[in-house]
C-alpha positions in Angstrom: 106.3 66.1 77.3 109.1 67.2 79.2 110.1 69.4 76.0 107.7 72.6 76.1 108.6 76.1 77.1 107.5 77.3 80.6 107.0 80.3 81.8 107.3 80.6 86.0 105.4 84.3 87.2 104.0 85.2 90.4 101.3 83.3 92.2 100.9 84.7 95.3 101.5 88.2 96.7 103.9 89.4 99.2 103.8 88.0 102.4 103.0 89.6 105.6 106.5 90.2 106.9 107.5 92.0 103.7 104.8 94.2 104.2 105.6 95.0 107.6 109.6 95.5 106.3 108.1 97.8 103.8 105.7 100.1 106.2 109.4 100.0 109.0 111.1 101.4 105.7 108.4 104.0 104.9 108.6 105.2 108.8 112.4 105.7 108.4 112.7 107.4 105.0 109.9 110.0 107.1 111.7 110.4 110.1 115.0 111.4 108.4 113.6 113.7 106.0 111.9 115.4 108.7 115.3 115.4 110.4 117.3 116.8 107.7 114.5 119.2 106.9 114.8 121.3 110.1 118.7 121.7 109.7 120.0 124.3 107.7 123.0 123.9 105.0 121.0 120.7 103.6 121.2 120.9 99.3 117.9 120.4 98.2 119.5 118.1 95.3 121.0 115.5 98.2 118.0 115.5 100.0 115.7 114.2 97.1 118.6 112.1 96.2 118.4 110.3 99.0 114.5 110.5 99.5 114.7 109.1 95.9 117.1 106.0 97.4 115.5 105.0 100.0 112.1 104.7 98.4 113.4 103.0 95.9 114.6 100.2 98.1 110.6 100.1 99.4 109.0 99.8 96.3 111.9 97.3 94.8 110.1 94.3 96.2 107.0 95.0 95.0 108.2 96.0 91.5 110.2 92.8 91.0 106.8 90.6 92.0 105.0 92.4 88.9 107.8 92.2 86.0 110.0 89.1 87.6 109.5 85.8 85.4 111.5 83.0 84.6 111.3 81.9 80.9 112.8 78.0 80.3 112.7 77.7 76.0 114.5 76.1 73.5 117.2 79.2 73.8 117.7 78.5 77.6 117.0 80.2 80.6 115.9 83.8 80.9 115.1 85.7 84.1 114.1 89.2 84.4 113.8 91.0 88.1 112.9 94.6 88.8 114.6 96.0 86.5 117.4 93.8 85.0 117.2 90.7 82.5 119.6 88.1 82.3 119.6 84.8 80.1 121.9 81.5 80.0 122.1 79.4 76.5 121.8 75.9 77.4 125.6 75.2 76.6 126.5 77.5 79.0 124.6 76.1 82.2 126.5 73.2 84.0 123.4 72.0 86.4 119.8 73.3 87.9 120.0 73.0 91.2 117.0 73.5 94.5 118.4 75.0 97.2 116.7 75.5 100.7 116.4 79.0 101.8 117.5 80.1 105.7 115.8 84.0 105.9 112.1 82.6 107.8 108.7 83.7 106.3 110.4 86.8 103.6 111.5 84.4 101.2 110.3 80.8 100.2 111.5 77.2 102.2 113.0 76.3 98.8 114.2 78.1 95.4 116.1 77.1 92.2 119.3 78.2 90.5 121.0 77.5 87.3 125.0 77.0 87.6 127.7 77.5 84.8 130.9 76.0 84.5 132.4 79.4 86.1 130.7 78.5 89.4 128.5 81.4 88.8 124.6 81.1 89.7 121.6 82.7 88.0 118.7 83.0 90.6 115.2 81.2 88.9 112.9 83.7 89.9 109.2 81.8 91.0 110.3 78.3 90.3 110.1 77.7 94.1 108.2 75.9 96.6 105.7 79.0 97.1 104.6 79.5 93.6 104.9 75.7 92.1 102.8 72.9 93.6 105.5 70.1 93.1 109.0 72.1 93.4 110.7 68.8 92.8 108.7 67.5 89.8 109.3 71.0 88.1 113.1 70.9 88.8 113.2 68.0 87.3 111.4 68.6 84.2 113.4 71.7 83.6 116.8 69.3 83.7 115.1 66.8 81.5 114.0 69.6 78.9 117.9 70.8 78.9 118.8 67.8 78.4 117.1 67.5 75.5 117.6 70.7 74.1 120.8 70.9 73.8 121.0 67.1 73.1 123.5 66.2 75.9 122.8 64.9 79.5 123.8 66.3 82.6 127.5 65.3 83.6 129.1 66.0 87.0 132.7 68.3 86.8 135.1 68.2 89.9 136.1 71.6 88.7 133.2 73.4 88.3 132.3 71.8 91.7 135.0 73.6 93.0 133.9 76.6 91.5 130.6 76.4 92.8 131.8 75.8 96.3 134.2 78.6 96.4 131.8 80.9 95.3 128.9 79.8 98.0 131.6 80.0 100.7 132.2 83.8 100.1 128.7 84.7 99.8 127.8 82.9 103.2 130.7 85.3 104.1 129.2 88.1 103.0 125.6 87.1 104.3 127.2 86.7 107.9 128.9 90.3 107.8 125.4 91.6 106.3 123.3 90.1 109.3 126.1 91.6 111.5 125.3 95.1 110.1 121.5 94.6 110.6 121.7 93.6 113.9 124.1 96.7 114.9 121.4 98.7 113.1 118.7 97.4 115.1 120.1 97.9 118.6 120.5 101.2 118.0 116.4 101.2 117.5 115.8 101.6 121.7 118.4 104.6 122.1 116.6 106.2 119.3 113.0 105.7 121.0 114.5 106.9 124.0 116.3 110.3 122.8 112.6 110.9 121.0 110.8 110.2 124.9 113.0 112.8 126.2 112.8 115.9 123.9 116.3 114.9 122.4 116.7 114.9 118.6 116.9 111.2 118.2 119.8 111.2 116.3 121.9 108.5 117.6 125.6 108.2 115.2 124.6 104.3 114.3 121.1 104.7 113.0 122.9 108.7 110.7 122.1 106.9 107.0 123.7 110.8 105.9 124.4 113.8 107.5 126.8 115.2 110.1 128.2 113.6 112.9 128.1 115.3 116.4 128.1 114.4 119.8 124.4 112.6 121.5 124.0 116.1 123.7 120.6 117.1 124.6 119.1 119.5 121.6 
């Protein structure tokens, strides 16, 4: 029973506040082309470049929904995102873990991740609480299926607890300084609405992505 291949794909499509992150991104990439359009010395080669970026990052979310999948077999584990595929052999995973998630209605209440020895995690795209009815019940019968595969139970190591901890402390570090960054990013939101109100260019130096910095001096 507990022995069969699954196969974990999207359910359900993007939720609201992704499409409202996509259309803020969409505004932005418009606004600074038309801002590097009407100054001269501008490479035509950087300015698709970066059109080319920043699209990219609008389209990414919606891209991973229609490849992502999470494959559990007799192999192991295999994920695939946007563009990337990764797979585990069984030997190599120490423990399948659900994990609650702290970023509000973007991403689901509760996802899964497969942990090797290393400390090292491998995201389980869809097996979450938004696209399985019984979250728990799957997890479990994706441990009990290892298990069985590769014919030895689940076993706790202090050292590749360790590991594990390590690693989730320096990614909460990293999370911190990236919500640090947004947060300066968005404050400087009002003094760009404000040089736009009064005939400036609306070029405050926090919100530059590229592109020369000068003083905040009326146009």
């Amino acid at each position: 029973m507990y022995a069969e291949r699954r196969e974990y794909r999207k359910r359900k499509g993007l939720p609201r506040a992704w499409w409202v992150f996509i259309l803020a991104q969409f505004l932005l990439v418009a606004l600074r082309l038309d801002d590097i359009g009407k100054q001269p010395g501008w490479p035509l080669w950087l300015m698709a470049g970066g059109a080319l970026a920043l699209l990219s990052m609008c389209i990414w979310p919606a891209v991973r929904l229609s490849n992502g999948r999470t494959r559990v077999g007799p192999g192991g584990v295999t994920t695939r995102g946007a563009l990337i595929r990764r797979h585990r052999d069984w030997l190599a995973i120490y423990d399948i873990r659900m994990h609650p998630n702290r970023a509000g209605a973007m991403v689901p209440k509760h996802s899964t991740r497969a942990y090797g020895t290393d400390g090292r995690r491998l995201p389980l795209f869809f097996v979450d609480d938004r696209h399985c009815d019984d979250l728990l019940e799957e997890v479990a019968a994706i441990r009990a299926a290892g298990a069985a595969w590769r014919g030895t139970p689940w076993t706790t190591l202090p050292e590749a607890e360790e590991r594990i901890r390590r690693r989730a402390l320096r990614r909460e570090s990293r999370d911190w300084a990236f919500v640090c960054m947004m947060y300066s990013y968005l404050l400087t939101v009002p003094l760009f609405c404000w040089r736009i109100s009064h005939g400036q260019d609306g070029r405050p130096l926090l919100l530059l992505l590229w592109g020369r910095c000068r003083s905040c001096s009326p146009a």
